[in-house]
C-alpha positions as CSV (number, residue, x, y, z in Angstrom):
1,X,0.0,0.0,0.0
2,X,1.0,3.5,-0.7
3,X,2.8,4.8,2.7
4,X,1.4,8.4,2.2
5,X,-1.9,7.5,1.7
6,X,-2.7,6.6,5.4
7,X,-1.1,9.8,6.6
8,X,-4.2,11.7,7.9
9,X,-1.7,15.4,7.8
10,X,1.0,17.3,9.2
11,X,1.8,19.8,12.3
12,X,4.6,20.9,14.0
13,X,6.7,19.1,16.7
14,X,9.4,20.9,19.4
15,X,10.6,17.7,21.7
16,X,12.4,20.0,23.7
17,X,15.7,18.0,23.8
18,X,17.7,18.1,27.1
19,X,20.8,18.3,25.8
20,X,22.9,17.5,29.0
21,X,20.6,14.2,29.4
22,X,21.5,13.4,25.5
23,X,25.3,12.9,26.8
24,X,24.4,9.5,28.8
25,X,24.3,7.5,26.3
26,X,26.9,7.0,23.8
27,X,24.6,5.6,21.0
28,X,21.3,6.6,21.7
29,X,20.0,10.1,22.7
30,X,16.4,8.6,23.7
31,X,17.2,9.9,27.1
32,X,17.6,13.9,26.1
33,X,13.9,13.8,24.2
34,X,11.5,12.7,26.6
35,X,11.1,14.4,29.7
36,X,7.9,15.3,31.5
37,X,6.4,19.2,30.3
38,X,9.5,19.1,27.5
39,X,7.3,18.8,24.5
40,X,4.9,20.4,22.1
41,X,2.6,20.1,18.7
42,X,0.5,22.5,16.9
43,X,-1.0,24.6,16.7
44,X,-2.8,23.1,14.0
45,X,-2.9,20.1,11.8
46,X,-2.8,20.9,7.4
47,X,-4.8,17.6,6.3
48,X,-3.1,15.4,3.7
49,X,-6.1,16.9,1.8
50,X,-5.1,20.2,1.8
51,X,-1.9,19.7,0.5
52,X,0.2,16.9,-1.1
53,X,3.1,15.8,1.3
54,X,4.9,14.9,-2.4
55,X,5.4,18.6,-2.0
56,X,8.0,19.9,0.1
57,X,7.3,22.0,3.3
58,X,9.5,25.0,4.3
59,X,10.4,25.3,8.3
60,X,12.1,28.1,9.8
61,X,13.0,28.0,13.6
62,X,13.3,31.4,15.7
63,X,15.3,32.0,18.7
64,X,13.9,35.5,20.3
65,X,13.2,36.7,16.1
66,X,16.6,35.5,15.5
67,X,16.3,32.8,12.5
68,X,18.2,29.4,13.3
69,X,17.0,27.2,10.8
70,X,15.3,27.6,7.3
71,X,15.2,24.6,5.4
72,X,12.5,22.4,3.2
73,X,11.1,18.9,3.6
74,X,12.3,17.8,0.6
75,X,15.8,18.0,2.2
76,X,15.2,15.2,4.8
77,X,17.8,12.8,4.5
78,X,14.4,10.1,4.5
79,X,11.4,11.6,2.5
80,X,7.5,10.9,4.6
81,X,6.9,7.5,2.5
82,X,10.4,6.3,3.3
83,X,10.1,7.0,7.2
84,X,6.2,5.2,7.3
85,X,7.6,2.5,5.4
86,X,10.7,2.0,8.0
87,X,9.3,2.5,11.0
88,X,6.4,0.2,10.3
89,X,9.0,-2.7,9.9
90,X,9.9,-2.3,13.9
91,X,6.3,-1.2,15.4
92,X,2.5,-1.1,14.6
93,X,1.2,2.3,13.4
94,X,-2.0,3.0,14.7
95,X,-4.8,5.9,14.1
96,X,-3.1,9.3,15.8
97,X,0.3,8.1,16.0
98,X,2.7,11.2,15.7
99,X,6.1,10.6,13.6
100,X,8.5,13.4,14.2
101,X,10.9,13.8,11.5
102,X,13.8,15.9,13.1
103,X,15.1,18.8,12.1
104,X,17.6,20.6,9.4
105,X,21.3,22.0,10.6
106,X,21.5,25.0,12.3
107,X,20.7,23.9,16.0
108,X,22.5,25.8,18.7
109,X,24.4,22.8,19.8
110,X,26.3,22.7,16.6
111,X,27.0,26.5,16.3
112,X,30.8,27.7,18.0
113,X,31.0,28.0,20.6
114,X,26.8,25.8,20.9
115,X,24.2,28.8,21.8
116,X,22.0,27.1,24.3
117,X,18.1,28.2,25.1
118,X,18.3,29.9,28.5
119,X,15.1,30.7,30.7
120,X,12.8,33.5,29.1
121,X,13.9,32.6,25.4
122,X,11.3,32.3,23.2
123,X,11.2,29.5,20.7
124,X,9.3,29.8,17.7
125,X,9.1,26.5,14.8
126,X,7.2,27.4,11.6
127,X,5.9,25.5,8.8
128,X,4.0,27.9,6.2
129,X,0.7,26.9,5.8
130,X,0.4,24.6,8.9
131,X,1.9,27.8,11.4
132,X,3.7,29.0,14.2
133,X,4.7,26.3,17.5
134,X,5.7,29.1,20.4
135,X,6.8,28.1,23.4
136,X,8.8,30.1,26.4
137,X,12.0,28.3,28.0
138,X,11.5,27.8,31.8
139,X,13.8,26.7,34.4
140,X,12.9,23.2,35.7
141,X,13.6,24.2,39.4
């Protein structure tokens, strides 16, 4: 069956990555995306009827109106088909599962010296015609 076909649409995922919890693992970085209150979706879902996801998306990411990353979908090292078609080899998809993709270059880790969010930041992830994710930093303790 075509992979893109039981893709119901898109929105916008931040998984708020820990980044000194990704550093516990030497292979895996599991451990840096999944803490409680650490991530988001939306603010709206574009139906795979509203727009082909054959055509490529363009995301920007924001730091404080500062631009980090600008990039399309069509630059994904896996295109949508290819990810459903993997990831359904290993686990059972099921109505409402979410499949976050990751994200281009340009994250604050990588820059020199890395640029880490810091408490009052204001992130902002875009994808035209699906919208705007916002979310403030906040200090755990």
């Amino acid at each position: 069956t075509d992979a893109l076909s039981v893709v119901a649409g898109v929105t916008i995922g931040n998984e708020g990555t820990v980044r000194d919890w990704m550093r516990h693992g030497t292979l895996n970085v599991t451990q840096g995306k999944n803490f409680d209150r650490s991530g988001s979706i939306g603010p709206w879902i574009m139906t795979s009827d509203e727009r082909s996801l054959d055509e490529p998306f363009t995301l920007e990411t924001r730091v404080n109106g500062e631009v980090r990353q600008h990039d399309t979908t069509d630059r994904l090292l896996w295109g949508f088909a290819a990810l459903i078609e993997y990831i359904s080899t290993f686990t059972s998809l099921s109505p409402g599962d979410l499949i976050f993709t990751g994200t281009p270059t340009g994250s604050g880790s990588h820059a020199t010296p890395p640029i880490w969010l810091a408490q009052g930041d204001v992130l902002e992830v875009e994808i035209a015609g699906v919208g705007t994710l916002r979310n403030s930093v906040v200090n755990e303790f």
